[in-house]
C-alpha positions in Angstrom: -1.8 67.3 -1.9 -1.7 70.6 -4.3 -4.9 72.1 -5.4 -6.0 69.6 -8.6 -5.5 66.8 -6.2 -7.6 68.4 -3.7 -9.9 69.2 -6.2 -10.4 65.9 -7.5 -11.1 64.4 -3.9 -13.6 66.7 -3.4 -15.3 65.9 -6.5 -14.8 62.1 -5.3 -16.4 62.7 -2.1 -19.6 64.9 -4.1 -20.5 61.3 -5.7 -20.6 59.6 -2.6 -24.3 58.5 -1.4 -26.2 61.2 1.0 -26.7 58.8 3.7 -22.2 57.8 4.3 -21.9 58.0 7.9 -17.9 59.2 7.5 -18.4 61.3 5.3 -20.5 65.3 6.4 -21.2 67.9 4.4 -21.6 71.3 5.3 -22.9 74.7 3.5 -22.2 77.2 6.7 -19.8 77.6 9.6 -20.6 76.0 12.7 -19.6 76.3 16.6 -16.1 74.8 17.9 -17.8 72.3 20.0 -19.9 71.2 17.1 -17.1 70.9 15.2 -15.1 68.7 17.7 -17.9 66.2 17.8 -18.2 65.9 14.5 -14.6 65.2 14.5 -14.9 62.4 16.9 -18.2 60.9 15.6 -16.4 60.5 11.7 -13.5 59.5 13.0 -15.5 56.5 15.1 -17.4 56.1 11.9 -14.9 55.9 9.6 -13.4 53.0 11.8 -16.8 51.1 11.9 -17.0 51.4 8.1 -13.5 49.5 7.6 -12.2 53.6 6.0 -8.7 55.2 7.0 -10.3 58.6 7.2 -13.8 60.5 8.0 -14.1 64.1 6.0 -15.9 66.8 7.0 -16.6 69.3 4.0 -17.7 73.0 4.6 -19.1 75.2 1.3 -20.6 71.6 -0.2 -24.6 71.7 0.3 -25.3 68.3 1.9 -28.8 67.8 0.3 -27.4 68.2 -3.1 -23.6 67.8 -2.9 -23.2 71.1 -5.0 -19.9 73.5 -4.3 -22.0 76.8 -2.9 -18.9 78.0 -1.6 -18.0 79.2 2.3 -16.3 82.2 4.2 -15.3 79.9 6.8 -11.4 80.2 7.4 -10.1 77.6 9.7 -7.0 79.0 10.8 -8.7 82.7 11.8 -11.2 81.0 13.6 -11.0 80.4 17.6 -12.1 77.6 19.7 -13.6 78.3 23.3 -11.1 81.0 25.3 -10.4 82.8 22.5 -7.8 79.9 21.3 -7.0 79.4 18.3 -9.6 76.6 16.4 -7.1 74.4 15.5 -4.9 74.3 18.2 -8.4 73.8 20.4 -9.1 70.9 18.4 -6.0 69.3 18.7 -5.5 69.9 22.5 -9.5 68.6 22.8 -9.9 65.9 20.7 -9.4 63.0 23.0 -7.8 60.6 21.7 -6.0 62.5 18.9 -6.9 61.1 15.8 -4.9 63.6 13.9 -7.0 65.7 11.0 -5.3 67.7 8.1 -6.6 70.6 6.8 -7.2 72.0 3.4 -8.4 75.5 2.0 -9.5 74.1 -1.6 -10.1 76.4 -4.8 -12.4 74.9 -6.3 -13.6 76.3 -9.4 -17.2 76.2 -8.2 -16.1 78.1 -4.7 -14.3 77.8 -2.1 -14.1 74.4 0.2 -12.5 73.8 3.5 -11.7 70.1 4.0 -11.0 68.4 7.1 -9.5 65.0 6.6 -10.1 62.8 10.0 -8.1 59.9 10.9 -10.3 56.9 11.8 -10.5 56.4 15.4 -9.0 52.8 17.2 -7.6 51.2 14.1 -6.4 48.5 15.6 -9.4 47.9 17.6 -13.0 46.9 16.1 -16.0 46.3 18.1 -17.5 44.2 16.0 -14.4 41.8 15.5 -13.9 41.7 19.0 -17.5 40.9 19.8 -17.4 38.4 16.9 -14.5 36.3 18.7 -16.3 35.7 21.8 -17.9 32.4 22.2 -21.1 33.3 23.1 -22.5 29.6 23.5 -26.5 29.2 23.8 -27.8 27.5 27.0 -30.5 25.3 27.8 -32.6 26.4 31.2 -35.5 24.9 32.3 -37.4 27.9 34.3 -39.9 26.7 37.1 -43.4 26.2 36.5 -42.5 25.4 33.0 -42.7 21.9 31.4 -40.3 23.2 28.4 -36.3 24.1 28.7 -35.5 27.7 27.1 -32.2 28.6 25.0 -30.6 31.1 26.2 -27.1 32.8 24.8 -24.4 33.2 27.4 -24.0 36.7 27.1 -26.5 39.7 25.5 -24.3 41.3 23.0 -25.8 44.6 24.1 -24.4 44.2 27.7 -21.0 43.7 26.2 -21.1 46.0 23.5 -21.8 48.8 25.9 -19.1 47.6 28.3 -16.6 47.6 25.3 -17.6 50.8 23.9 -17.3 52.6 27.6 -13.8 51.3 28.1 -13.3 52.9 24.5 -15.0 56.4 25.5 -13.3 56.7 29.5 -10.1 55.3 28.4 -7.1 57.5 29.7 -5.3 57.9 26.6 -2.6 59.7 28.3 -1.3 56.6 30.3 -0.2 55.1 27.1 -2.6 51.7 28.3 -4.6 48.9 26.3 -8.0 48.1 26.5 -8.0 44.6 27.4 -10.6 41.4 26.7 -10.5 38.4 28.6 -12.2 35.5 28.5 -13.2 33.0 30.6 -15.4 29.9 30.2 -17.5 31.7 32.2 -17.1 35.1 31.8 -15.7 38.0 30.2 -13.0 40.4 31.5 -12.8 43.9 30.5 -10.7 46.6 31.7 -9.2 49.7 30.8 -6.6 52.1 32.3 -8.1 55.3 33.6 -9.5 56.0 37.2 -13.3 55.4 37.2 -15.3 59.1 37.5 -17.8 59.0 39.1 -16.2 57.1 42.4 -18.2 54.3 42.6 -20.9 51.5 40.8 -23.3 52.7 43.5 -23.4 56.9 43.0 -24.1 55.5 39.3 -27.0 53.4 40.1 -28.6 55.7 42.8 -28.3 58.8 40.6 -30.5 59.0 37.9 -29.2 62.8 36.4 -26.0 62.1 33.5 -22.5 62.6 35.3 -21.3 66.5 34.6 -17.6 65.5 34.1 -15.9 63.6 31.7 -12.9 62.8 30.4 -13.0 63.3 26.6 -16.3 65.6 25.9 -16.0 65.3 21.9 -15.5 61.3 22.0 -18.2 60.9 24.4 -20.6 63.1 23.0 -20.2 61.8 19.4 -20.5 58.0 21.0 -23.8 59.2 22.5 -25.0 60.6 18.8 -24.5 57.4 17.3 -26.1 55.1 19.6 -22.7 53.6 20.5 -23.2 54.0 24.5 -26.2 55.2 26.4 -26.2 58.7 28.2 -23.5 59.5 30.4 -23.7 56.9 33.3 -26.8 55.6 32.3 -25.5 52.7 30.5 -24.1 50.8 33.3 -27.7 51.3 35.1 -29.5 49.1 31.8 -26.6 46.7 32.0 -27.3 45.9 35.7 -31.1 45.7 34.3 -30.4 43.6 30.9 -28.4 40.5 33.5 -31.6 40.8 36.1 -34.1 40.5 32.9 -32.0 37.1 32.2 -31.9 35.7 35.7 -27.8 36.2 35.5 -25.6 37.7 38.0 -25.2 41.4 37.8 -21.8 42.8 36.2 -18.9 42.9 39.0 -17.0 46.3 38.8 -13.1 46.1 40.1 -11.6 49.3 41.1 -9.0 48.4 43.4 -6.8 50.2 41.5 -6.5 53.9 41.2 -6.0 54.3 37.4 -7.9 51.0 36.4 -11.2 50.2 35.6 -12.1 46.5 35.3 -15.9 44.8 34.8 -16.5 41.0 34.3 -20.0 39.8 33.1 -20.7 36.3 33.6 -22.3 33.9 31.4 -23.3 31.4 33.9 -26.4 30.9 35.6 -26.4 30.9 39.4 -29.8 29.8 41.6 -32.2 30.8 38.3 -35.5 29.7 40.7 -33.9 32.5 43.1 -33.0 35.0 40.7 -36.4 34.6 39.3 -38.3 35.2 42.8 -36.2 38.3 43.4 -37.5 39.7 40.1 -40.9 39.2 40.5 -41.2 40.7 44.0 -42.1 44.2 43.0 -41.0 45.8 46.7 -37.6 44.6 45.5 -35.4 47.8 44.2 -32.6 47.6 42.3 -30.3 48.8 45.0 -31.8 45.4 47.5 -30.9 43.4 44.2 -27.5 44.4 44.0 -27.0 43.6 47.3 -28.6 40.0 47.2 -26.1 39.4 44.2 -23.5 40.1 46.6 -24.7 37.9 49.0 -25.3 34.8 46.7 -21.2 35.7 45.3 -20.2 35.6 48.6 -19.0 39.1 48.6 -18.9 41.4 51.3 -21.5 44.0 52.6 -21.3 46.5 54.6 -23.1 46.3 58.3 -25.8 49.1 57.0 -26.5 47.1 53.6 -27.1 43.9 56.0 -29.2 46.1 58.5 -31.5 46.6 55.4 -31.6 43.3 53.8 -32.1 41.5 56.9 -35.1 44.5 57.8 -37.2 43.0 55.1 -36.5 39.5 55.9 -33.9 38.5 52.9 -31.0 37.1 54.6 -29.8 35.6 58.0 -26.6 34.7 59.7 -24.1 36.2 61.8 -22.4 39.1 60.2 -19.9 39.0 58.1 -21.3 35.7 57.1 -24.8 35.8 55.9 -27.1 33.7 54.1 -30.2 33.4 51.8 -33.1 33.4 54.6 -34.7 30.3 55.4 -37.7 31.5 53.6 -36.7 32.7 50.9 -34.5 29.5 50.6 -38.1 27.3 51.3 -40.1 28.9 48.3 -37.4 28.5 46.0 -35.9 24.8 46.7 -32.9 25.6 48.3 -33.6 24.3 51.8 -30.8 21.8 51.7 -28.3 24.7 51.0 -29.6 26.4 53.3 -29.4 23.9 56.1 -26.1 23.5 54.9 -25.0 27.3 54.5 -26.4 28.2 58.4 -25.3 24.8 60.4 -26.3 23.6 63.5 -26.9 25.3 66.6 -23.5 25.3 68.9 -25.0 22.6 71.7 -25.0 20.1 68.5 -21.1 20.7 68.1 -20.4 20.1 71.9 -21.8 17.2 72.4 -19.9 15.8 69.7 -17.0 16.6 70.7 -17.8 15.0 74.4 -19.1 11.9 72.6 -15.8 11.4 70.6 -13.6 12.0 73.8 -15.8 10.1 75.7 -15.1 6.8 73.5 -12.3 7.3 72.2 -9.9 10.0 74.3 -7.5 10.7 74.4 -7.9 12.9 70.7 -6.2 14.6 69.0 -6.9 18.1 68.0 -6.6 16.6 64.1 -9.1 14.2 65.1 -11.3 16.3 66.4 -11.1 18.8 62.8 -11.9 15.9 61.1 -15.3 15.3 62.9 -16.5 18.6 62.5 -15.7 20.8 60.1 -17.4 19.1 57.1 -20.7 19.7 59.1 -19.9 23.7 60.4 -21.8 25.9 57.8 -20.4 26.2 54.2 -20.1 29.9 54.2 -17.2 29.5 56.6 -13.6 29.8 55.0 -11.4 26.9 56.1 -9.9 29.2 58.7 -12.9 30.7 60.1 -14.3 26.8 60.6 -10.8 26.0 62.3 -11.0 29.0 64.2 -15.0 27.8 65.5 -13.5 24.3 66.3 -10.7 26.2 68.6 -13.8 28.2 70.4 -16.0 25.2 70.7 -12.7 23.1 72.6 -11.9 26.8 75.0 -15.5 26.9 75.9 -15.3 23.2 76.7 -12.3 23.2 78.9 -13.3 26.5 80.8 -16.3 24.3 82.1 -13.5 21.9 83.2 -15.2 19.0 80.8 -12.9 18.3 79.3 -8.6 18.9 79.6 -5.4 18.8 77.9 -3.0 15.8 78.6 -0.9 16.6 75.8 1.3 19.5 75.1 0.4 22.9 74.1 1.3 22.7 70.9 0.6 19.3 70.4 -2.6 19.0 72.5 -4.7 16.0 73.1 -8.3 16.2 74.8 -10.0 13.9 77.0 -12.9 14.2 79.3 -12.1 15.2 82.8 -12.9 12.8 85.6 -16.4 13.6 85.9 -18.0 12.9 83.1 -15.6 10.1 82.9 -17.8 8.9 85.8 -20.9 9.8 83.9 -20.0 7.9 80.9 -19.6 4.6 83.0 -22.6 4.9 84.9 -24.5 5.5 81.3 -22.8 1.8 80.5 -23.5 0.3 83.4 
């Protein structure tokens, strides 16, 4: 643009209202990193808005929009380390919008205008958040008469969620931040490794992180109420799903240079969810892990040392369960009967009450008896694998024995109880 071109968008940019959020006007010089965020936060604006470009005027008074002139010289000036402003800006600014600058002669005084390209134009929040099917649900807490509606998901939680992939994306790996949904839940994920290690360091430490990947973008996300303080964000959107009785946000960081979190819009055990949050000796940290638990996700043998301290959960590591009283004051004794199974005499003397009658069995036979009553936290394997212990433990005690092969075995009782089981007929 030449000068009168220049001059008439300045003039266009005078009449705009005080309050435009991509537009700032600015009667002094200010420091590099002031001007960097400003960069970002126009440039974020200017993309909410539905605007190509953010400005950001110096020698304009903002109050009045009157030319008052500036000394300000752009390409003299020098970022932090003695570089040069402009290269500063352009090696800082994470992602690169890209910015022109102008020295304009205006016939008032002199103007320097910065013309900001508008950040993620081909993503908008809003849009994004506007094509989720956030369907309303219909709960009936206990010791209510009267169901509640309830939406799927709180457009906070995923707002904040979207807007962090946008701040800690790794622009330099060329990756998309990705929405998935689910009938149940919503994927999202972005490429970049995840800073501070681990969900947990976020949740036990309550201080901001003091690294991050794009200062200016996060900064200016921060000054406009786009996320929460460094870190702290992910803490309220553990707290917003416990305030709704859903399951807390599940963080996926397998991979090195990938970042994924799904938030579910489903509601599992609300009678138990509700108990947890009303027992005020119940931290967030003991939450987290009970989530786990009711997930079926692993926990370490220190996180089940504490849960099963205060009395939450029973079972044989790895496979734990709800404790029996927590499962009796919130109506889940049947699942919990189911979830813990029988104690392992039970299981042997049905196995030498179907060889009894009917042996020789076969090792399908026997499968089929039992493992539809073994507990439900079992994988298939891990019941097969019981069934196999159960049948050793038997045959060591010589009561019962192989007549088949070994790799087609087929049990029956040894002579013995054979004996005992016709004297019981008799």
């Amino acid at each position: 643009m030449n000068n009168s071109e220049l001059i008439a968008l300045v003039d266009r940019l005078r009449r705009e209202p005080t309050e435009t959020e991509w537009l700032e006007f600015k009667a002094k010089r200010y420091e590099p990193q002031v001007i960097g965020e400003y960069f970002s936060a126009l440039a974020n604006s200017a993309c909410l808005a539905g605007k190509t470009r953010g400005y950001l005027v110096f020698g304009i008074d903002d109050a009045s929009h009157d030319v008052v002139g500036t000394q300000f010289d752009p390409y003299a000036a020098k970022g932090k380390g003695n570089q040069d402003l402009l290269i500063w800006l352009i090696v800082g600014l994470q992602p690169n919008v890209g910015f022109e600058t102008y020295i304009v002669d205006h016939p008032h005084g002199r103007v320097v205008l910065f013309e900001i390209g508008a950040a993620w134009d081909r993503l908008q929040v809003d849009r994004v958040l506007q094509r989720i099917r956030n369907l309303t649900l219909r709960t009936l807490p206990s010791g209510t008469l009267f169901p509640q509606e309830i939406t799927q998901y709180d457009p906070w939680v995923i707002r904040e969620a979207l807007h962090n992939c946008i701040a800690h994306q790794d622009y330099g790996l060329r990756g998309r931040i990705n929405v998935v949904e689910t009938p149940s839940s919503i994927l999202l994920s972005n490429v970049g490794s995840f800073l501070p290690g681990d969900v947990e360091k976020v949740i036990h430490q309550d201080a901001p992180l003091e690294i991050y990947r794009h200062p200016f973008l996060a900064d200016a996300m921060v000054n406009l109420n786009m996320i929460d303080t460094q870190g702290g964000g992910i803490k309220r959107m553990f707290q917003a799903q416990i305030k709704r009785f859903f399951p807390l946000p599940d963080y996926d960081l397998s991979e090195p240079d990938r970042v994924a979190v799904t938030v579910r819009g489903e509601i599992l055990d609300e009678q138990y969810s509700r108990l947890l949050m009303e027992r005020a000796d119940l931290d967030l940290w003991q939450v987290m892990l009970l989530d786990k638990i009711q997930k079926r996700m692993t926990v370490t043998r220190e996180e089940h040392r504490q849960l099963k301290a205060v009395g939450l959960v029973e079972g044989r590591y790895p496979n734990l369960l709800i404790a029996g009283r927590v499962a009796k004051l919130t109506g889940q004794e049947a699942r919990h009967i189911r979830e813990r199974g029988f104690n392992k005499q039970y299981y042997l003397d049905l196995i030498i009450a179907l060889v009894r009658e009917h042996g020789p069995v076969s090792r399908e036979k026997i499968d089929h008896l039992l493992l539809d009553k073994l507990p439900e936290v079992l994988t298939e394997k891990q019941k097969k694998d019981k069934v196999h212990n159960l049948l050793s433990e038997l045959s060591r005690k010589t009561h019962i024995r192989n007549v088949g092969s070994r790799g087609r075995p087929r049990w029956q009782v040894t002579d013995g109880h054979a004996d005992r089981t016709k004297e019981e007929h008799e």
